[in-house]
MARFITI-776426 format. One record per residue (C-alpha): residue number from 1; x, y, z; chain; residue in one letter. Coordinates in steps of 0.05 Angstrom, whole numbers. Layout:
pos|c1|c2|c3|unit|code
NUM|X|Y|Z|A|a
...
***
This chain:
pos|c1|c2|c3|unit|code
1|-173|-300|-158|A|x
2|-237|-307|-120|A|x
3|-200|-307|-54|A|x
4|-151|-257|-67|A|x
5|-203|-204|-88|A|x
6|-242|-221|-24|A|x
7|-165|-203|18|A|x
8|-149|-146|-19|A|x
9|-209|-101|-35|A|x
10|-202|-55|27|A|x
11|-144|-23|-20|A|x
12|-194|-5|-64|A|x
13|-257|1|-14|A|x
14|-213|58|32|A|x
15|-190|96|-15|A|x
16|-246|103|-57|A|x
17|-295|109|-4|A|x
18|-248|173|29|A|x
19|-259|200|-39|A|x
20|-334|197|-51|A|x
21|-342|229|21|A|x
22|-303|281|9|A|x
23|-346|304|-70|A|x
24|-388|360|-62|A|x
25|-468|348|-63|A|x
26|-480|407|-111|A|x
27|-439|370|-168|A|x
28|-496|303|-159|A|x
29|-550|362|-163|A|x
30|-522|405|-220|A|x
31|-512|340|-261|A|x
32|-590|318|-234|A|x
33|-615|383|-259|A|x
34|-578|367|-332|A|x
35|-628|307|-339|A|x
36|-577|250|-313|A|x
37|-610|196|-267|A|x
38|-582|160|-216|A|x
39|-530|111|-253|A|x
40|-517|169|-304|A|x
41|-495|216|-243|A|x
42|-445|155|-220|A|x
43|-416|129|-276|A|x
44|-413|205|-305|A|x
45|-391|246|-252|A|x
46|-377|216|-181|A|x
47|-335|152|-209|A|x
48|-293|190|-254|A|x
49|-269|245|-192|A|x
50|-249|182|-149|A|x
51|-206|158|-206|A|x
52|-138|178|-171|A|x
53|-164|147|-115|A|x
54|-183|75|-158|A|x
55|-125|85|-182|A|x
56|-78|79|-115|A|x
57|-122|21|-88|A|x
58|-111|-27|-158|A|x
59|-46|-11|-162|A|x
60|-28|-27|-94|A|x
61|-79|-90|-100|A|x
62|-45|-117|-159|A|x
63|26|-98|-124|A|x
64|2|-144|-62|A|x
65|-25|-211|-118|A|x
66|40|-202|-143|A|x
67|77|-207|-77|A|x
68|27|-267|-59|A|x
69|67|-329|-42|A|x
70|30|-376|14|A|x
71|-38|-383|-21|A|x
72|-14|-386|-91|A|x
73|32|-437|-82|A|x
74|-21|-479|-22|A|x
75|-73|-479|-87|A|x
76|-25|-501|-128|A|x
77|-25|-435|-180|A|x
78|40|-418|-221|A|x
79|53|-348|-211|A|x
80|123|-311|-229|A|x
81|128|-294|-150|A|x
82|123|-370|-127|A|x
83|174|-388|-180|A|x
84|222|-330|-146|A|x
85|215|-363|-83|A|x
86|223|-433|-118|A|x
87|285|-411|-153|A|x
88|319|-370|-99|A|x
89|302|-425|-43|A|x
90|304|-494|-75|A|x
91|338|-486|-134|A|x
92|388|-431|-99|A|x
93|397|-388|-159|A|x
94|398|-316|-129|A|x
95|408|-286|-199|A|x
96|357|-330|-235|A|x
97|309|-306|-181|A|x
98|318|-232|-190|A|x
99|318|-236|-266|A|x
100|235|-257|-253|A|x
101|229|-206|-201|A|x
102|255|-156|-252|A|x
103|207|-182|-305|A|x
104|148|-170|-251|A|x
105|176|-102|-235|A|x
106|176|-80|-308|A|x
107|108|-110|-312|A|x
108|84|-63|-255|A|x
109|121|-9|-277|A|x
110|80|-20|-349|A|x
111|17|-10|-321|A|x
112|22|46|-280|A|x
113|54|83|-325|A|x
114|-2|67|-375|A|x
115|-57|87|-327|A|x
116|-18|155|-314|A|x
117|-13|170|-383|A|x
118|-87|162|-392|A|x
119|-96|213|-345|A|x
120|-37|262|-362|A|x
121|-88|317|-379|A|x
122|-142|312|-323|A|x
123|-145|344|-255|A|x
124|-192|324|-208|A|x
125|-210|379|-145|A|x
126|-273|416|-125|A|x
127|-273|481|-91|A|x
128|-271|468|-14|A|x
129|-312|544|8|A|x
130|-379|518|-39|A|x
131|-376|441|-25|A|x
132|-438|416|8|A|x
133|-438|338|46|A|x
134|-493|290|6|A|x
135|-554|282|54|A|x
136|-552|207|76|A|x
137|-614|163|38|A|x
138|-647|124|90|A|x
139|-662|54|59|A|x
140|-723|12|89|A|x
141|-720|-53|121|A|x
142|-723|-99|65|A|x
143|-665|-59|11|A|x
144|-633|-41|85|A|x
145|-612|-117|99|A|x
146|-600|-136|33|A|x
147|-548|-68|26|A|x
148|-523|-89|98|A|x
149|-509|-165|78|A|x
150|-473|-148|18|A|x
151|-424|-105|51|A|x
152|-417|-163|105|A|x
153|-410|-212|58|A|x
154|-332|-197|31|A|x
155|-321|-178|109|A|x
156|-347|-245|126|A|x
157|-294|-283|73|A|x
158|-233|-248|74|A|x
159|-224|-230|153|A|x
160|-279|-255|195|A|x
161|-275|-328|177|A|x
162|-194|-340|167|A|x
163|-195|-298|230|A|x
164|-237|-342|266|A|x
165|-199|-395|245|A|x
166|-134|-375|279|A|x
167|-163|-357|337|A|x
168|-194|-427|355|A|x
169|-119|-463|324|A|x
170|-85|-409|372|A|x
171|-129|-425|432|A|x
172|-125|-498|419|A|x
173|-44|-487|416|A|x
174|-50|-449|488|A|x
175|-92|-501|523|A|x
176|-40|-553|500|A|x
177|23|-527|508|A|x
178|10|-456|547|A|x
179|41|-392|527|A|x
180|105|-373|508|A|x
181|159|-336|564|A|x
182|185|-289|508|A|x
183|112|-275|480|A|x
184|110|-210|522|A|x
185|175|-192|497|A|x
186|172|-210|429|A|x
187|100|-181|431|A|x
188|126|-106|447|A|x
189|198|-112|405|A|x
190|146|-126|344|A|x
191|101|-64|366|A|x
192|158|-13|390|A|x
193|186|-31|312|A|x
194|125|-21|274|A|x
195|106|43|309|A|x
196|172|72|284|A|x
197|178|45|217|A|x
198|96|72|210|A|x
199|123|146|233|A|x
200|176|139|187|A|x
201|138|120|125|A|x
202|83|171|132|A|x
203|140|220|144|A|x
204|181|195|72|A|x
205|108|188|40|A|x
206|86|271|56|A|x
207|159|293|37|A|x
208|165|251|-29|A|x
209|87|267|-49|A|x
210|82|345|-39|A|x
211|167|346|-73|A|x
212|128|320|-126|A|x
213|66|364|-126|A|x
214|107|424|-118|A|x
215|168|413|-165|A|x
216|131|377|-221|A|x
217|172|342|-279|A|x
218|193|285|-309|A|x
219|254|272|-257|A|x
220|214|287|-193|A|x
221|155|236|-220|A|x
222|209|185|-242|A|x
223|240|189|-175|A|x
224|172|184|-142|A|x
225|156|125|-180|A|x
226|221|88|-162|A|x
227|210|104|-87|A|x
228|147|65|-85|A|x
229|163|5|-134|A|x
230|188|-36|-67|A|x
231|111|-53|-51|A|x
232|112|-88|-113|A|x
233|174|-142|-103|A|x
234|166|-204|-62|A|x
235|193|-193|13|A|x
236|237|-244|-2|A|x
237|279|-207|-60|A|x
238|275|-141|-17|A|x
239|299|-182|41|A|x
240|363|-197|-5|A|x
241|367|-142|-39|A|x
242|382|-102|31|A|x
243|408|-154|68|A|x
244|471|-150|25|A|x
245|485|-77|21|A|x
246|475|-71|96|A|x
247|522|-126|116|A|x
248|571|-91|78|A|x
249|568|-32|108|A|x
250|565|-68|173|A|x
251|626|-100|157|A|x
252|659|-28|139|A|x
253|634|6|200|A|x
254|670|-52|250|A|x
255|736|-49|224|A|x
256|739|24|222|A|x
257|712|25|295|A|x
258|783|-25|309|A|x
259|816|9|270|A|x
260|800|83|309|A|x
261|774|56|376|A|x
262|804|-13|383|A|x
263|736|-38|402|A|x
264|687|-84|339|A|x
265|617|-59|339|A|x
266|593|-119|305|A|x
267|526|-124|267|A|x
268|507|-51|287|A|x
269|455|-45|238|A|x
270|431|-110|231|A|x
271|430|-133|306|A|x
272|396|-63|326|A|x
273|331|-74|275|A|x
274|355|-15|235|A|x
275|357|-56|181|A|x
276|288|-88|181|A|x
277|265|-20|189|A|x
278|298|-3|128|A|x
279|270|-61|103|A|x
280|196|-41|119|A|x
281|203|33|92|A|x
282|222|13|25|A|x
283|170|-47|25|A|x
284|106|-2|47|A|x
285|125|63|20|A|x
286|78|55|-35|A|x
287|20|59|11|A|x
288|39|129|45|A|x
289|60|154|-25|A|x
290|-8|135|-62|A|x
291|-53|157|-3|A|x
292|-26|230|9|A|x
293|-18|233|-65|A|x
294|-93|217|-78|A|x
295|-111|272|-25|A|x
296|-58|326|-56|A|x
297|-101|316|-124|A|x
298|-159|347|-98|A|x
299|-128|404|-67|A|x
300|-123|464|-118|A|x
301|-53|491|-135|A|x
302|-78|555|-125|A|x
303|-83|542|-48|A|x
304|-13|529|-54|A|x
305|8|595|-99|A|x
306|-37|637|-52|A|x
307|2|609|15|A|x
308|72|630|-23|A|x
309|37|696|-34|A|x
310|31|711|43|A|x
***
């Protein structure tokens, strides 16, 4: 638990931080002038406008525990995703598998819908033309380390020390054996497909979020929902659950190009990376979908009605 939450708090951290920078000063100094101190203006008023934000980074936390195979199963912890991968891979029961992957989906699917139905009824924006930045607070020397250690501290666990780590393994690797022919190669095939597949999610992620903003209802949300319930399945079960469909229609396209052109295309999808593209849209989709739609909340719908207007 301890190391997970140290991994995965810059879900939370981002989001939530983007959303405190962006709340208007004058709401801190109305709610100052109402008699609320410090802890009463934060747990009152700032926290509860960065609660779509919260929201995205725990749900796409808990989404990544739940996809969490390597560390769970290296500490030795029983979790419904490492019993997947046992199932699927050792035991080789594909359907036994995906009957626990469903049972994590629905779980997912439980609490999001829960934490959406607790906020059904609240909007969260703030005029843009009266919004004031806060002033920064400059701490002293003493409060300023202590402040500066704490925020180095989860830093310091979850990426600077298993970072380290690798580095000195991967240095040791290169001083014994030297580097790799294909590295280069393999190196910009890995880049060239996760620039596309990034500039394809943040395109499906805009599209799906403001169809959803601006054709509200029970089908568009439901849809929206399905479209980002990949993040939370193990990469393994997505990896299967394409892998199948796509060799199919592999299959389909080469014998209708020998059947019409007298030439097989062979894996056309597969072999070309379409696929794992494919594969990586519907994985990370979640992330594009939550972020815009955190941003979208604090826009008024009037801005919207108004550009219609002209």
């Amino acid at each position: 638990i301890v190391l997970l939450g140290f991994v995965l708090y810059p879900y939370v951290y981002l989001t939530t931080r983007a959303m405190f920078l962006t709340q208007a000063a004058n709401l801190v100094e109305v709610s100052r002038t109402l008699g609320s101190g410090r802890g009463g203006v934060f747990w009152r008023v700032a926290l509860p406008l960065a609660r779509p934000a919260i929201a995205v980074g725990v749900s796409l936390a808990l989404m990544e525990a739940l996809n969490d195979i390597g560390a769970s199963e290296f500490l030795g912890v029983k979790t419904l995703t490492v019993s997947v991968y046992t199932t699927w891979v050792t035991r080789s029961d594909l359907p036994g598998a995906a009957q626990i992957a469903l049972a994590m989906l629905s779980l997912v699917v439980a609490l999001v819908t829960i934490e959406r139905w607790a906020r059904r009824r609240q909007r969260y924006w703030s005029s843009p033309q009266k919004a004031r930045s806060f002033t920064p607070h400059r701490l002293g020397t003493v409060s300023g380390l202590v402040v500066f250690a704490l925020g180095l501290l989860p830093v310091f666990i979850g990426f600077i020390a298993p970072a380290s780590y690798l580095v000195v393994e991967a240095w040791k690797r290169v001083r014994f054996a030297g580097l790799s022919p294909r590295l280069l190669s393999e190196t910009l095939n890995t880049v060239t497909l996760s620039a596309m597949a990034t500039l394809a999610i943040l395109l499906f992620g805009v599209v799906i979020a403001y169809t959803a903003r601006s054709l509200p209802g029970r089908i568009t949300a439901a849809l929206q929902r399905i479209t980002t319930l990949g993040y939370a399945m193990p990469g393994t079960v997505v990896a299967i659950g394409i892998l199948l469909p796509v060799a199919a229609l592999d299959q389909m396209i080469d014998r209708a190009a020998l059947a019409w052109l007298g030439a097989p295309t062979g894996l056309l999808l597969i072999g070309s990376g379409a696929a794992l593209g494919y594969a990586y849209v519907a994985r990370f989709l979640a992330i594009a979908v939550g972020s815009v739609e955190a941003g979208f909340s604090r826009i008024p719908r009037s801005f919207d009605h108004a550009a219609r207007s002209l």
